[in-house]
C-alpha positions as CSV (number, residue, x, y, z in Angstrom):
1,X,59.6,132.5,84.5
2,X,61.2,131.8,88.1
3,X,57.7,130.4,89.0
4,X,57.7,128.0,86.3
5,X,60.6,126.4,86.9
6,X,60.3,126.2,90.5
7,X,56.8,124.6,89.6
8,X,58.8,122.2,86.9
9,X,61.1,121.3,89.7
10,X,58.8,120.2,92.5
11,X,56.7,118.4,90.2
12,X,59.6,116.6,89.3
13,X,60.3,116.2,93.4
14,X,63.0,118.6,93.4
15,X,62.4,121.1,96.5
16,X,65.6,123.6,95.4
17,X,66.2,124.3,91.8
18,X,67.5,127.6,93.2
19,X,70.0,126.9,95.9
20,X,70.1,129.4,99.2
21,X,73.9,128.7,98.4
22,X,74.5,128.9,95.1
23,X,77.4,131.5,95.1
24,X,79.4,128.8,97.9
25,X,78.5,125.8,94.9
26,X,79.8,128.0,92.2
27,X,82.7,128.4,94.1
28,X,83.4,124.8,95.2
29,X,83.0,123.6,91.6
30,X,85.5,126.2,90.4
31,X,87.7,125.0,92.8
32,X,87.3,120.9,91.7
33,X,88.1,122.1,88.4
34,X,91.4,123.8,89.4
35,X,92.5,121.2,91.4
36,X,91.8,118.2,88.9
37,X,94.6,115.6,89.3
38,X,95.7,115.7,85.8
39,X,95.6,119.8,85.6
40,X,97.4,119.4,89.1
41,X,100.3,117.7,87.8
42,X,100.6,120.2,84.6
43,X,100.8,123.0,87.3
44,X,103.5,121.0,89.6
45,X,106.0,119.9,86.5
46,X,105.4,123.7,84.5
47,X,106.4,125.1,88.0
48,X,109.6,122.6,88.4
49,X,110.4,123.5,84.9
50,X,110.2,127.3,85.1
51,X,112.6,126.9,88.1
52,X,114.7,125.4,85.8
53,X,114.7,128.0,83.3
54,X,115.4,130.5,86.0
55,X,117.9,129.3,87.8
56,X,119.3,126.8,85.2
57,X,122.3,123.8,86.6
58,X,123.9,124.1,83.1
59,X,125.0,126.3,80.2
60,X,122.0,125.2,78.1
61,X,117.9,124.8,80.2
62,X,116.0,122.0,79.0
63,X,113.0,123.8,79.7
64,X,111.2,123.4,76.0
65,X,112.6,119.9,75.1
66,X,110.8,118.5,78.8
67,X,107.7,121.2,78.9
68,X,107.0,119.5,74.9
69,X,107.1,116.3,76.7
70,X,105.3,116.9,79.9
71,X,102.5,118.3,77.3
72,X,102.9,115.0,75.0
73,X,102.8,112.8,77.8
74,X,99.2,114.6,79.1
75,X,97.5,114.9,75.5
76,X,98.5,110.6,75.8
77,X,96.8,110.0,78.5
78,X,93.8,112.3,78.1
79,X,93.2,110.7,75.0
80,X,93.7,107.1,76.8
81,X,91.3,108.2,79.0
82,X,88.5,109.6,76.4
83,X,88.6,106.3,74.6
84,X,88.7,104.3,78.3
85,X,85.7,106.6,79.2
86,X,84.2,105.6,75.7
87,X,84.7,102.1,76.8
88,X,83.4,102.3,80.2
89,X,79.7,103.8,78.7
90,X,79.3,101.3,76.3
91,X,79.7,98.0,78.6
92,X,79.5,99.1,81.9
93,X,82.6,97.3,82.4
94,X,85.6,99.8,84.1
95,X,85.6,101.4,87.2
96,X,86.6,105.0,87.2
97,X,90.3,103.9,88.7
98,X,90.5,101.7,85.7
99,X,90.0,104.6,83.7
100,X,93.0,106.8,85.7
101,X,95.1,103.8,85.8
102,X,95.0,103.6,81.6
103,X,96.1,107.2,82.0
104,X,99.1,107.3,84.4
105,X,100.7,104.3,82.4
106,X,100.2,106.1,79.0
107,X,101.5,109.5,80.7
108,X,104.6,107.2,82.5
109,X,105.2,105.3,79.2
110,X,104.6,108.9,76.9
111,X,107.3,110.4,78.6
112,X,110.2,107.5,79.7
113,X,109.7,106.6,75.7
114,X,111.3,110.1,75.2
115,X,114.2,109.5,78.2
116,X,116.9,108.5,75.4
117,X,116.7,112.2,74.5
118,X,119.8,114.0,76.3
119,X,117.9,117.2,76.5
120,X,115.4,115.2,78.7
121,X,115.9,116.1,82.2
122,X,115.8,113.2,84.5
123,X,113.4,114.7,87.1
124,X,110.7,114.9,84.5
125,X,110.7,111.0,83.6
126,X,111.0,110.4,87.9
127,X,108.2,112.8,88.0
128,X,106.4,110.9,85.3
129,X,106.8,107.4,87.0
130,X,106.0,109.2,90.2
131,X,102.5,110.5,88.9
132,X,101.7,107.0,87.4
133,X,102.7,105.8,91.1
134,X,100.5,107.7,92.9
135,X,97.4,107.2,90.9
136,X,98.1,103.3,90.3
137,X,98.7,103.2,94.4
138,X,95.4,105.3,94.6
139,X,93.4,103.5,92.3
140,X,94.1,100.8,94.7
141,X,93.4,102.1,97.7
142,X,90.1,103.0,96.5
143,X,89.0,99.7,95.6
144,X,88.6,98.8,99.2
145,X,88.0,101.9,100.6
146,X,87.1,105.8,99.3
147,X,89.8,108.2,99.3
148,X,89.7,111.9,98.0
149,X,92.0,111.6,94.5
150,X,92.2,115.4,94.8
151,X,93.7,115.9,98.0
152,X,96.1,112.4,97.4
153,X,97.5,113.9,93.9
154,X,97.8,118.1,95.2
155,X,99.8,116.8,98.4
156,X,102.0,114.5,96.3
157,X,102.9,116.9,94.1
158,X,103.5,119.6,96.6
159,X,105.5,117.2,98.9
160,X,107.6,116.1,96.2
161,X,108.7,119.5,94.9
162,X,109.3,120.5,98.2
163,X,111.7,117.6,98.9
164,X,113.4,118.3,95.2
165,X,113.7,121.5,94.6
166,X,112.9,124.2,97.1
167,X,111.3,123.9,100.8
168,X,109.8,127.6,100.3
169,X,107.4,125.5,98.7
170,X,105.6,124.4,101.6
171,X,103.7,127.0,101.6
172,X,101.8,125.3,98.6
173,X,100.0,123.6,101.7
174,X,98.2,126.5,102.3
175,X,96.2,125.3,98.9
176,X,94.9,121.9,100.6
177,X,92.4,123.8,102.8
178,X,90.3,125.5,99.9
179,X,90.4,121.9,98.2
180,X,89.2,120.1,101.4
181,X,86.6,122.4,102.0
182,X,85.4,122.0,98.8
183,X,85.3,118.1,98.6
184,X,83.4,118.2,102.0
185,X,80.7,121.1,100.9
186,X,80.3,119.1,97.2
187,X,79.8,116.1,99.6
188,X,81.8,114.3,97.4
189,X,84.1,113.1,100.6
190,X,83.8,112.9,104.3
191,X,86.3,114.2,106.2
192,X,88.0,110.8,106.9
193,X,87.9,110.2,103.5
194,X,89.8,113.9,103.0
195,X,92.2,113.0,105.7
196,X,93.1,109.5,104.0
197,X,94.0,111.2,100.6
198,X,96.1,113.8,102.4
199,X,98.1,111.2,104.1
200,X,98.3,108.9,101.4
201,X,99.5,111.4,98.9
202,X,102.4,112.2,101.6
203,X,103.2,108.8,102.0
204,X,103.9,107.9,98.4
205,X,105.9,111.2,97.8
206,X,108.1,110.4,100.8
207,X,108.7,106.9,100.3
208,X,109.1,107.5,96.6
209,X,112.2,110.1,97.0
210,X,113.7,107.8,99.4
211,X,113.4,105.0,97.6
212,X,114.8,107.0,94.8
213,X,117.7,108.2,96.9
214,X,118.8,105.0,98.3
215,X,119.3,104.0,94.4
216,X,121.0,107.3,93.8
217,X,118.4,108.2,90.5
218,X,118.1,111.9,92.0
């Protein structure tokens, strides 16, 4: 059976069906999933709010009225996103970034929509307008030049819970090496390309909490 589909695959001008490396591509494509910026984002704000729960500021934790909205807020914009996709395959019309774009404003207008709630913590709808921040700022970015979304949205939201809430957290770093290496082996990125995201992600978490502190919203 091996035999036949190696022979399918050359006659189709494929020299590998069966890569030497197939156990470093499984991993690396394990690792892209993990990492995605939306399931990166559900990670950072689940982690802020179980910090919350734990070591609540008041009498009463907020943690299922803001977890329901973080969740609300995602299910928005990954259905934005579907239809955007939808879009994009039958006129050839959106870029990719156009597609994230849709998203972050449905997941920043999802979740400020529900900011009249008092049970709302104010973090969360920061966080929100943060998120739609960073992928609007690297959405464009990449229309002039490519930049690793991956390693822009896991360093933004590791930067900007470490300035928040705890700076144990910095050891989240630690996570950006896996996720480099496997955007280079993938060859999805070059290593400038990498680099850029890293720093751009840091950039917009920094400026965005001082911004935010200068007009006294944290």
């Amino acid at each position: 059976m091996r035999q036949i589909i190696l022979f399918a695959g050359q006659a189709n001008g494929c020299d590998h069906v069966f890569p030497p490396n197939i156990g470093k591509n499984s991993v690396a494509v394990f690792l892209e999933f993990v990492f995605q910026p939306i399931l990166v984002v559900l990670y950072g704000a689940v982690f802020f709010l179980l910090g919350e729960f734990m070591f609540p500021t008041s009498t009463q934790s907020t943690l299922i009225p803001d977890l329901l909205v973080v969740l609300l807020a995602l299910l928005v914009a990954f259905i934005v996103t579907l239809v955007m996709k939808k879009v994009q395959a039958s006129r050839n019309a959106l870029s990719d970034d156009a597609v994230a774009s849709a998203g972050a404003v449905a997941l920043a207008a999802t979740t400020v929509g529900f900011s009249s709630f008092e049970a709302i913590n104010r973090i969360i709808v920061v966080g929100a307008l943060g998120v739609m921040t960073a992928i609007l700022v690297g959405s464009s970015v990449r229309m002039f030049f490519k930049v690793s979304g991956h390693m822009l949205m896991l360093t933004f939201v590791i930067t900007g819970l470490v300035v928040i809430e705890n700076r144990l957290i910095v050891l989240a770093y630690l996570f950006l090496l896996p996720l480099a290496w496997c955007r280079l082996h993938l060859s999805k990125h070059t290593v400038v390309q990498v680099v850029l995201g890293t720093v751009l992600g840091l950039t917009v978490a920094i400026v965005g909490y001082w911004t935010l502190s200068i007009l006294r919203l944290l």
